[in-house]
C-alpha positions in Angstrom: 45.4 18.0 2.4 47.8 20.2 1.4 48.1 23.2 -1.0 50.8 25.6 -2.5 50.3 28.9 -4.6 49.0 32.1 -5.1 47.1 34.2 -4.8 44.1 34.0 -2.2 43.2 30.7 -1.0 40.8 29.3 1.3 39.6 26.2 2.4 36.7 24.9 4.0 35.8 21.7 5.8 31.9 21.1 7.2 31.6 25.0 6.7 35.0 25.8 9.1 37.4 27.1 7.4 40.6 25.4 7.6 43.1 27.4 5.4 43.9 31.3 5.1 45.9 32.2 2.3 44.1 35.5 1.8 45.5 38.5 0.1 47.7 38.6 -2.9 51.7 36.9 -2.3 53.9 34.8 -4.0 53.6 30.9 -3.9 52.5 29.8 -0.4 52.0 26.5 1.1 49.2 25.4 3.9 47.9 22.4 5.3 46.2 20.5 7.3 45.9 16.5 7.9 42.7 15.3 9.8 44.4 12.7 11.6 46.6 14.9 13.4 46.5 16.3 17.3 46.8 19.8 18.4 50.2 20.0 19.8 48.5 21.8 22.7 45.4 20.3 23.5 46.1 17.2 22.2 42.7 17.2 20.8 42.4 15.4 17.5 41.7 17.8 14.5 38.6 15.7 13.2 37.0 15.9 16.8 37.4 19.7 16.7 35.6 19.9 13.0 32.5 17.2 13.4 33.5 14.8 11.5 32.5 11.5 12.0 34.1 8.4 10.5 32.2 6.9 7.5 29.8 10.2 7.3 30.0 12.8 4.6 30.8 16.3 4.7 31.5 19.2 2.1 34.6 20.4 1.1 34.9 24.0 -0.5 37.9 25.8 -1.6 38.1 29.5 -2.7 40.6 30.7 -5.1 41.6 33.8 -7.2 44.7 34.7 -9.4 45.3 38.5 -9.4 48.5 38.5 -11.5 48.9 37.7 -14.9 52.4 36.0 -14.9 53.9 33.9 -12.0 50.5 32.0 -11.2 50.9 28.7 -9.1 48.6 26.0 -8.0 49.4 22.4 -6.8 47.1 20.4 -4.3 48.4 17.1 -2.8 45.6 15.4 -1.2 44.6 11.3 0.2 40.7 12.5 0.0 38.6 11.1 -2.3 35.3 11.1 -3.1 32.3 10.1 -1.8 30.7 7.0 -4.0 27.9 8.5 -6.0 25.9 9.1 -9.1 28.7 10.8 -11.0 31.1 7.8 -9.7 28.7 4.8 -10.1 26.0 5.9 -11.8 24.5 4.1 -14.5 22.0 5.0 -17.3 18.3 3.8 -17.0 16.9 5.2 -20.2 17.6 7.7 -22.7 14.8 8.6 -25.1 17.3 9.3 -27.9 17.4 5.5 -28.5 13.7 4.5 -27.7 11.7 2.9 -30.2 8.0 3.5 -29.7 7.7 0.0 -28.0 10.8 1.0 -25.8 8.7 4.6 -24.8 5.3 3.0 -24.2 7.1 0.0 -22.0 9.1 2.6 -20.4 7.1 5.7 -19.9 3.2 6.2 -18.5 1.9 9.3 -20.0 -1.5 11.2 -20.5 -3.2 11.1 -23.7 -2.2 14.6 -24.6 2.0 13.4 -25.2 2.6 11.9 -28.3 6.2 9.9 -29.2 8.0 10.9 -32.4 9.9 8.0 -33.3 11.4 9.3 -36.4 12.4 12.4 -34.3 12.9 10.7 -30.8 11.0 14.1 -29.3 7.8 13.6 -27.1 5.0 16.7 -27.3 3.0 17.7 -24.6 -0.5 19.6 -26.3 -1.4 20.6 -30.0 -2.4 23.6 -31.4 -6.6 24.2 -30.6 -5.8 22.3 -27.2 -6.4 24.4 -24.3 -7.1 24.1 -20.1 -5.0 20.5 -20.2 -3.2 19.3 -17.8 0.0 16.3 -18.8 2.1 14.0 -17.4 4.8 11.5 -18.5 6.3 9.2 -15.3 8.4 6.4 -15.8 6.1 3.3 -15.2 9.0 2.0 -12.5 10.2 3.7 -9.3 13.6 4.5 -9.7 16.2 4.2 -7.1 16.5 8.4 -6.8 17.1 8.2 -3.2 21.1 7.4 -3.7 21.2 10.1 -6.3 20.5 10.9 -9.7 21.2 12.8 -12.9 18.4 13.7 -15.0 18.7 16.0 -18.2 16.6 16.7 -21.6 16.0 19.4 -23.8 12.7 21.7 -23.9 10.9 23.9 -26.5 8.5 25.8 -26.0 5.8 27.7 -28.1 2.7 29.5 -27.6 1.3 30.3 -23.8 2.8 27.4 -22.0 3.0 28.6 -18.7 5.7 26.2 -17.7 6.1 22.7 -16.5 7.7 20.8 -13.8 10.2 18.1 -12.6 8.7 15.9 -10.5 9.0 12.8 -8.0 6.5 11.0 -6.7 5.4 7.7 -4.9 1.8 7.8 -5.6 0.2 5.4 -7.8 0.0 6.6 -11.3 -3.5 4.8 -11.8 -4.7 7.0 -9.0 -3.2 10.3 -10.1 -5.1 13.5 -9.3 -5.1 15.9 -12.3 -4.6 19.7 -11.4 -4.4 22.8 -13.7 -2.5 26.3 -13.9 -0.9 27.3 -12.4 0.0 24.0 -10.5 1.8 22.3 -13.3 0.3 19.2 -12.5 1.9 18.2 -9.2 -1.0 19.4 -7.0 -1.9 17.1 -4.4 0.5 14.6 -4.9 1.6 13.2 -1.6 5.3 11.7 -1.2 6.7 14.2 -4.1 9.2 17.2 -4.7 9.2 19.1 -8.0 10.9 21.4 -9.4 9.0 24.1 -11.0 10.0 26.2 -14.1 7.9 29.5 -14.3 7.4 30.7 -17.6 5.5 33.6 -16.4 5.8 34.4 -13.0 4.8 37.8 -13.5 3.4 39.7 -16.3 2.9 43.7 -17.0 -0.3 45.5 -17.9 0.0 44.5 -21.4 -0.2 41.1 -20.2 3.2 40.1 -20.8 5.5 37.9 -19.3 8.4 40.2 -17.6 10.0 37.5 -15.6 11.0 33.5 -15.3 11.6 31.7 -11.7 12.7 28.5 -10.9 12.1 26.5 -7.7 11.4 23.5 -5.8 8.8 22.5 -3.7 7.7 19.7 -1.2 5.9 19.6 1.9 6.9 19.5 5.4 6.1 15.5 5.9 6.2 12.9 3.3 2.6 12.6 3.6 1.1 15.7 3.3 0.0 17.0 -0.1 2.6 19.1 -2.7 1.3 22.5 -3.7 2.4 25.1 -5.8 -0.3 27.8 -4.6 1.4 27.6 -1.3 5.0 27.2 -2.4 6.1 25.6 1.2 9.6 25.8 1.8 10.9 26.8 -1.4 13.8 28.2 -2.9 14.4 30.2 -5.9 16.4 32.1 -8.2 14.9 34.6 -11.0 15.8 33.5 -14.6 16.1 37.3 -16.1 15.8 35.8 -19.7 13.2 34.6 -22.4 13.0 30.6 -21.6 9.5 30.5 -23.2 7.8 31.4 -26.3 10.8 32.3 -28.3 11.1 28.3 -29.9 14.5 28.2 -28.7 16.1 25.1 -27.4 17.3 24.4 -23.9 19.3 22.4 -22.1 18.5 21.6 -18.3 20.1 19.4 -16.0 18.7 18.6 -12.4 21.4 16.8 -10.4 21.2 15.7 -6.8 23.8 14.4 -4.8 22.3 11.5 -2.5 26.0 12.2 -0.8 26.5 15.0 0.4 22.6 15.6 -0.3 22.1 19.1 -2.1 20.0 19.8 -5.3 21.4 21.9 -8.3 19.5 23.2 -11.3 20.8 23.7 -14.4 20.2 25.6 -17.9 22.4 25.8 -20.6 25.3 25.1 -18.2 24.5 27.9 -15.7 23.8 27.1 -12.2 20.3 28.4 -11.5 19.6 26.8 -8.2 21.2 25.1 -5.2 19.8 23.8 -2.0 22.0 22.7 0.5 20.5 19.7 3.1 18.1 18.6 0.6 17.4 15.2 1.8 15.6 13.0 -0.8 14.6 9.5 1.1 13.5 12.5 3.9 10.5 14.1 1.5 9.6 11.1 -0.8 9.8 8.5 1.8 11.8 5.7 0.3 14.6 5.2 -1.8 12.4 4.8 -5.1 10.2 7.0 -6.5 8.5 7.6 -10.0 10.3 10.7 -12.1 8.6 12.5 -15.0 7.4 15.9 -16.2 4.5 17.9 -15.6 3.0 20.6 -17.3 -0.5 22.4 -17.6 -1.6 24.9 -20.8 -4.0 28.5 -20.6 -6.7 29.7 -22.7 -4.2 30.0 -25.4 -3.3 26.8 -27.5 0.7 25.7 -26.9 2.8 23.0 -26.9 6.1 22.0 -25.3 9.0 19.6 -26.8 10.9 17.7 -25.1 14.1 15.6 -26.2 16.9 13.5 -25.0 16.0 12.7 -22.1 18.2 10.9 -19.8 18.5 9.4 -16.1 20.8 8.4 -14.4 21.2 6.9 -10.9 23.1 4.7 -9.0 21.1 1.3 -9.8 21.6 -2.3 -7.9 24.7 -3.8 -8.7 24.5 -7.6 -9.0 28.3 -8.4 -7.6 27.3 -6.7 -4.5 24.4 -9.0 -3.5 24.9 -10.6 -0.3 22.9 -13.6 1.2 20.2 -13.0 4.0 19.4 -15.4 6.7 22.2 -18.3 6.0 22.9 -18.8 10.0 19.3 -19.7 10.7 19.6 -23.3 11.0 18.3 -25.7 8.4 14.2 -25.4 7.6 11.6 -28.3 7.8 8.8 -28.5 5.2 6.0 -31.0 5.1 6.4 -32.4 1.2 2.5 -32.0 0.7 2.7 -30.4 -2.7 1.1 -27.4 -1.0 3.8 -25.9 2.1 6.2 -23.7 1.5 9.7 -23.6 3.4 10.6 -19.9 5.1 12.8 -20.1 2.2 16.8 -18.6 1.9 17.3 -14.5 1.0 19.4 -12.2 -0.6 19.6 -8.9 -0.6 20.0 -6.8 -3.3 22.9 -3.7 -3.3 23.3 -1.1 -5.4 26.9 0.5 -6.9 27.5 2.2 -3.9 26.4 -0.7 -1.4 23.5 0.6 -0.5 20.7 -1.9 0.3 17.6 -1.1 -1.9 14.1 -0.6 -0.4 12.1 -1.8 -3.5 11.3 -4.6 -5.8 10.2 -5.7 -9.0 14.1 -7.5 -9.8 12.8 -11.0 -9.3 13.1 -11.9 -12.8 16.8 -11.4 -11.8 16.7 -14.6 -9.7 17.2 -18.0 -10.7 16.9 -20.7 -8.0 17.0 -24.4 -7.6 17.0 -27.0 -4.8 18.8 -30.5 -5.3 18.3 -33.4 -3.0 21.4 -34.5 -1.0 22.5 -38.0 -1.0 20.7 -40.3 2.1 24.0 -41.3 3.8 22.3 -44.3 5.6 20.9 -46.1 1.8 23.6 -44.3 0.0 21.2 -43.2 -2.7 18.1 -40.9 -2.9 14.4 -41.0 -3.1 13.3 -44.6 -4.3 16.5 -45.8 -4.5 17.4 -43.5 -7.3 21.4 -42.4 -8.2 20.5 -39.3 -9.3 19.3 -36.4 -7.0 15.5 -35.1 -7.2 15.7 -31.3 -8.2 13.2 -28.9 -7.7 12.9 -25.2 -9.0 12.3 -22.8 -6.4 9.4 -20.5 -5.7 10.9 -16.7 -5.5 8.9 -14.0 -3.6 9.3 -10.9 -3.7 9.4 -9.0 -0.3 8.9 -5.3 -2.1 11.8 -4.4 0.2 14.8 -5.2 -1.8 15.0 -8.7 -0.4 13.9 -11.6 -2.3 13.4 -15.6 -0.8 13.7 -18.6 -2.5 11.6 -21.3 -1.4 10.8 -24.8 -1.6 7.4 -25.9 -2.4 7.6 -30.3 -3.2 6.1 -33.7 -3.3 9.0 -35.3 -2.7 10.5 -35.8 0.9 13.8 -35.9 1.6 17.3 -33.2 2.4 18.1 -30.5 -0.1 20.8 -28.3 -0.5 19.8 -24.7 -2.4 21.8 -22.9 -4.9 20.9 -19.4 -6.2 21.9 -16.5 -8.1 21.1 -12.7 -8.9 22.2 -10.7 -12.5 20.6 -9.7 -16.0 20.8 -13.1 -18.0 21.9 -15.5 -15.1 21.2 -19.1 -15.4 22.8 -21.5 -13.1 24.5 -24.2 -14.8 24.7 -28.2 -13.7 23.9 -31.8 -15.4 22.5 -34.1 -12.9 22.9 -36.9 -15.4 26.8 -36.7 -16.2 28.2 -38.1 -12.8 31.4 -39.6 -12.6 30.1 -41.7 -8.9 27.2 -43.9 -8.0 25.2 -42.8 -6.4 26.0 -39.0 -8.0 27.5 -37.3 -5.3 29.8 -34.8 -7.2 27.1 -32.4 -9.3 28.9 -29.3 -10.1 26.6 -25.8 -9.8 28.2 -22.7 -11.5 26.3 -19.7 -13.3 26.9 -18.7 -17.2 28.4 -15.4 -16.9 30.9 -15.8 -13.6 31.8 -11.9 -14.2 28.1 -10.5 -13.7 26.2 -13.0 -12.1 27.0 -13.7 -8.1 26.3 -17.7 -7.1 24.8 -18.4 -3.8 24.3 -21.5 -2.1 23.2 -23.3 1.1 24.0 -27.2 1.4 22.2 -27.8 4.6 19.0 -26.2 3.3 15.8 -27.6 3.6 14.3 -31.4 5.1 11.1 -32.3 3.2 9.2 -34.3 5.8 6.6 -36.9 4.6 3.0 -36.0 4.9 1.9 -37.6 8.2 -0.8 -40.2 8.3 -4.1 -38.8 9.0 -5.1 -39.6 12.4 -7.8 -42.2 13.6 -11.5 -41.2 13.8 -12.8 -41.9 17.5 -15.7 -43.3 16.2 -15.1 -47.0 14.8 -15.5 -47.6 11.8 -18.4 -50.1 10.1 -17.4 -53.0 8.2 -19.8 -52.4 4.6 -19.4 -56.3 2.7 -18.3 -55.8 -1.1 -22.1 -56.4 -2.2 -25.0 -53.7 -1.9 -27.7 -56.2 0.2 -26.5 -54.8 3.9 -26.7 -51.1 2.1 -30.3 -52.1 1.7 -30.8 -53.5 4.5 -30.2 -50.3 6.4 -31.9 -48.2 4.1 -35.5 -49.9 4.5 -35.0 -50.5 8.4 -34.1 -46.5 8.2 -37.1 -45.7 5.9 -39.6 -48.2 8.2 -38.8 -45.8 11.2 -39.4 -42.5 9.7 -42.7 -43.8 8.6 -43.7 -44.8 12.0 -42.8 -41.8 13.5 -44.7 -39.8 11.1 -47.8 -41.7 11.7 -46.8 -41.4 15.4 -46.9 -37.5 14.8 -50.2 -37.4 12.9 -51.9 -39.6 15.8 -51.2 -37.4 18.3 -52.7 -34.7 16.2 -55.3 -35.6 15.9 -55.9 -37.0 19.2 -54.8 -33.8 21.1 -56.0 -31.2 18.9 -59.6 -30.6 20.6 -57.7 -31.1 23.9 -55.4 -28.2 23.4 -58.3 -26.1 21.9 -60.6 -26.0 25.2 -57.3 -25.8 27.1 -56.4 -22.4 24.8 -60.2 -21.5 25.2 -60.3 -22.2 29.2 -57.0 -20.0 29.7 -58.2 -17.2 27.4 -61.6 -16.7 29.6 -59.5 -16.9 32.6 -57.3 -14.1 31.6 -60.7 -12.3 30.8 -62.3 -12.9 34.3 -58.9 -11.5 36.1 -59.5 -8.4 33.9 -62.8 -7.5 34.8 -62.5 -8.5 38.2 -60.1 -5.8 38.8 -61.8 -3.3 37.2 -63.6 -0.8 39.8 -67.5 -0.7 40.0 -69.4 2.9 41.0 -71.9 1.0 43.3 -75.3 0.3 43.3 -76.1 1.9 39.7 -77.7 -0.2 37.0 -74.5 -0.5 34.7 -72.7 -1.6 38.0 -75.3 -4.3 39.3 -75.6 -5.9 35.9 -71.2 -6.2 35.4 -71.3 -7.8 38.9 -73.6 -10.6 37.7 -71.6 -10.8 34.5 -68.7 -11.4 37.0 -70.3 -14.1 38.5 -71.7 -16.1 36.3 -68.5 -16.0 34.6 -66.5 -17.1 37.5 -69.0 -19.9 37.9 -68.5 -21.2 34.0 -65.0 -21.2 34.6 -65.5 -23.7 37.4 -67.7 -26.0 35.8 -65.7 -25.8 33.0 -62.5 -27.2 34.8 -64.4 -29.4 37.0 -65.9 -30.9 33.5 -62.5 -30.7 32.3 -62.9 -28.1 30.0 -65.6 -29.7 28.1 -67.9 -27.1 26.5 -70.6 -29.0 25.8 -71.8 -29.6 29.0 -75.9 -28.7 29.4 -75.6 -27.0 32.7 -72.4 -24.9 31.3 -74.0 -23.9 28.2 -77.0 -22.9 29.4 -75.0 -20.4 31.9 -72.7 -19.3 28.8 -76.3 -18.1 27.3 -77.4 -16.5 30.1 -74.0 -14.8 30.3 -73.9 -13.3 26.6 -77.2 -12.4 27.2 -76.2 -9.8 30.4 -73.5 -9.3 28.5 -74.9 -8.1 25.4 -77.5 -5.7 27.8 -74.5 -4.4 29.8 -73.2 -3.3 26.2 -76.3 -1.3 25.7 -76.3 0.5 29.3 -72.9 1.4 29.0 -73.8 2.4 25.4 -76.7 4.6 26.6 -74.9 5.9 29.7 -72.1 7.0 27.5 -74.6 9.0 25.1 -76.2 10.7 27.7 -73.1 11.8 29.4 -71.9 13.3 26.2 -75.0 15.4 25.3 -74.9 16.1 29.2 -71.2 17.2 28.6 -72.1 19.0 25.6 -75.0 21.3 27.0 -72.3 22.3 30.1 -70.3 23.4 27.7 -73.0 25.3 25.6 -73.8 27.0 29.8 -70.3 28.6 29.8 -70.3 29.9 26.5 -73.3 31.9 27.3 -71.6 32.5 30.6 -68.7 33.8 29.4 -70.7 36.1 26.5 -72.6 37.3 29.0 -69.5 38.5 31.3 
């Protein structure tokens, strides 16, 4: 780089300064070539500055003319510039040519914006409308990330207390509505916005006595934007009317992508600059959505917006490149229903940047062709002309898309693809100049725009395999119906018998398992009271131990009669039995009354007791 002139002159590189032509002289020269070596270090120049090949750095120069005659200024230079918006940026809409289709295709907005088509202006609130909150996004994420160049016109009436710039990756069905003074962009997570203040401060009057503009984003990509906190901002005070005189403005936010660093500006003055500002850094990704914000008071106002335009640097179809070519040639079972792994590309954008979102795969037009069988010397059945399939494309969502083969009809196929607006690839299968037709010709219809892809050793479509053999061997059935019947009666003869099986032993068992039920439930009953602890030789005590007995002595008889309760000598004890039972009931009965009026009297004793203490 070198430069010659007067008067001061500085220059810059990656914030060192490089040249010193300070001071007001006649024409000077100065130089300096970043390839060179220190004569006396031998250290290389680009070593001793940062710089790093293939990265990007600022360049600043400083001049001022102090003389009105004799001024000089002539820079020689082999830098150039970084690719970018301003170099390769393209135009993704402009609202000046939208009809209202192209606006509601285009644009997701609140209720609250209307679209003048006869005007080409969009209005965010009426007159009567107050405490709203509005938003307009563009219904695809842009490719922002690499740079972009946004600009529009504004009006604004009434107590509009500003709006807001804003980039977001959040889902616009799942938008969270916030009022003043948040502009809208409260909450959203993955975002930046830049805010424009109508009323950042106001006197006792309760007017507005000055404007601010600045940006905000949080720390991490997923934490939440706020404008009550203002994290990390920076600003610069607007000491002029923006709002509520009706005039227009014009605004332009411009960010770099390389070197990355934000600028603001209104009506062609620079109003803000940050330096580092690292986009893919706060939003996360590449793409984002982009739109405008804006809340109203308790006063009724509207804001106007026009012309509004973006810019970035969008996918370039020349520059896509194919993905996994070298992998080796893919087997699919020709079912109908399997899909092959399938062959990539990867989409680029002006600058060659790979881009990290989707939603191009209308872009891609893929079909697979069957290759020739070199031992028959034809293809499937015996047919001269290859079997072509179209291709399944899926969209990774990452930039990449795969076309993949999904057939019935087995065989070898080569696959032949391509990317670009309007892209068809171009081929007759019938007009073939050999037999069998080895010489099919694929180009696309617009060689200029549209990049042609292909793999020949693509894809083997294996035939389904057999199913495999039951272990269990298989029953001749004769043509006729008679052996069908055959089995079905010998099959409905042995149900029946085993039913009538069933209900035999029913009935036969039933009383069996009755006494057996009865005979365990007494035993249970015995064990019980034989471990319950008698007093002695007290009525209540006497008459339980003869229960006791007797019962132990049914419950021999009973198993020695084998449970059969209608045994004489058994029943006759069973009466007996109940009987002592019955009269133990009314002992214990009695006992237990007298011991409570016994119980009741000693308690009646202490209460005198006690009175009388």
């Amino acid at each position: 780089f070198k430069f010659s002139g007067d008067d001061d002159f500085w220059c810059f590189i990656n914030g060192k300064m490089v040249i010193d032509l300070g001071a007001t002289h006649g024409a000077l020269g100065a130089g300096i070539d970043l390839n060179a070596a220190i004569a006396d270090t031998g250290e290389n120049v680009s070593d001793i500055l940062g710089l790093v090949d293939g990265e990007v750095y600022t360049f600043d120069i400083f001049h001022a003319e102090r003389n009105e005659v004799d001024s000089n200024f002539k820079i020689t230079t082999t830098l150039f510039e970084a690719c970018n918006v301003l170099q390769s940026g393209t135009t993704v809409f402009n609202t000046s040519t939208f009809s209202q289709s192209d606006f509601e295709q285009t644009i997701l907005s609140t209720s609250q914006v209307t679209f003048n088509e006869a005007q080409k202006t969009m209005q965010m609130g009426f007159a009567g409308q107050r405490h709203n909150s509005y938003f307009m996004y563009t219904k695809n994420q842009e490719n922002v990330g690499r740079g972009f160049v946004s600009s529009f016109t504004f009006q604004a009436s009434g107590s509009t207390d500003g709006f807001a710039f804003v980039i977001h990756r959040q889902e616009l069905t799942n938008y969270p509505i916030s009022g003043a003074p948040y502009f809208n962009f409260k909450n959203i997570k993955n975002s930046f916005a830049v805010v424009f203040d109508f009323c950042k401060t106001r006197d006792s009057n309760n007017f507005c006595i000055s404007q601010e503009v600045s940006v905000h984003y949080p720390d991490t990509p997923d934490d939440r934007n706020t404008a009550k906190l203002r994290t990390r901002r920076s600003y610069d005070h607007v000491f002029r009317k923006l709002a509520r005189n009706e005039s227009v403005e014009i605004l332009i936010i411009y960010y770099g992508g390389k070197p990355d660093f934000l600028e603001v500006y209104i009506d062609d003055s620079l109003f803000l600059r940050e330096s580092d500002f690292r986009m893919t850094e706060i939003i996360g990704s590449l793409g984002g959505h982009v739109g405008i914000t804006a809340t109203s008071s308790d006063i009724s106002s509207d804001l106007v917006f026009s012309d509004w335009v973006l810019n970035t640097v969008e996918v370039e179809n020349k520059n896509t490149e194919q993905g996994n070519v070298t992998s080796g040639i893919q087997t699919v079972i020709a079912d109908g229903e399997s899909q092959s792994s399938g062959y990539s590309l990867i989409t680029k954008d002006g600058c060659l940047n790979q881009l990290d979102s989707g939603s191009l795969d209308e872009r891609v037009k893929a079909v697979y062709l069957e290759k020739v069988n070199t031992t028959t010397g034809t293809y499937t059945n015996g047919s001269l002309v290859p079997f072509e399939e179209s291709a399944t494309v899926v969209d990774n969502d990452d930039g990449t898309y795969h076309a993949t083969l999904v057939t019935e009809n087995a065989g070898e196929y080569s696959v032949f693809y391509t990317f670009g607006d309007q892209c068809e690839l171009v081929y007759d299968i019938n007009s073939c100049s050999s037999d069998p037709c080895s010489d099919v010709v694929v180009t696309v219809n617009d060689p200029v725009n549209c990049v042609l892809m292909s793999v020949f050793d693509a894809v083997i479509a294996v035939p389904v395999p057999p199913p495999t053999p039951s272990p269990v061997s298989n029953i001749d059935i004769p043509d006729d119906n008679s052996q069908l019947v055959k089995i079905a009666s010998s099959t409905g003869s042995i149900l029946f018998l085993a039913a009538l099986v069933g209900v035999f032993m029913f009935v036969r068992y039933q009383r069996r398992w009755s006494r057996e039920k009865k005979f365990v439930a007494d035993g249970k009953r015995y064990i019980l009271e034989a471990n319950t602890e008698l007093a002695g030789d007290d009525p209540l005590s006497v008459t339980t131990s003869q229960v006791m007995a007797t019962s132990a002595e049914i419950l021999r008889r009973a198993a020695a009669a084998e449970a059969d309760p209608k045994t004489a000598a058994i029943m006759k004890l069973k009466l007996q039995n109940e009987e002592m039972r019955e009269a133990n009931r009314m002992k214990k009965k009695a006992l237990d009354y007298e011991a409570g009026r016994e119980a009741k009297r000693a308690i009646q004793r202490a209460k005198r007791d006690r009175m009388e203490l």
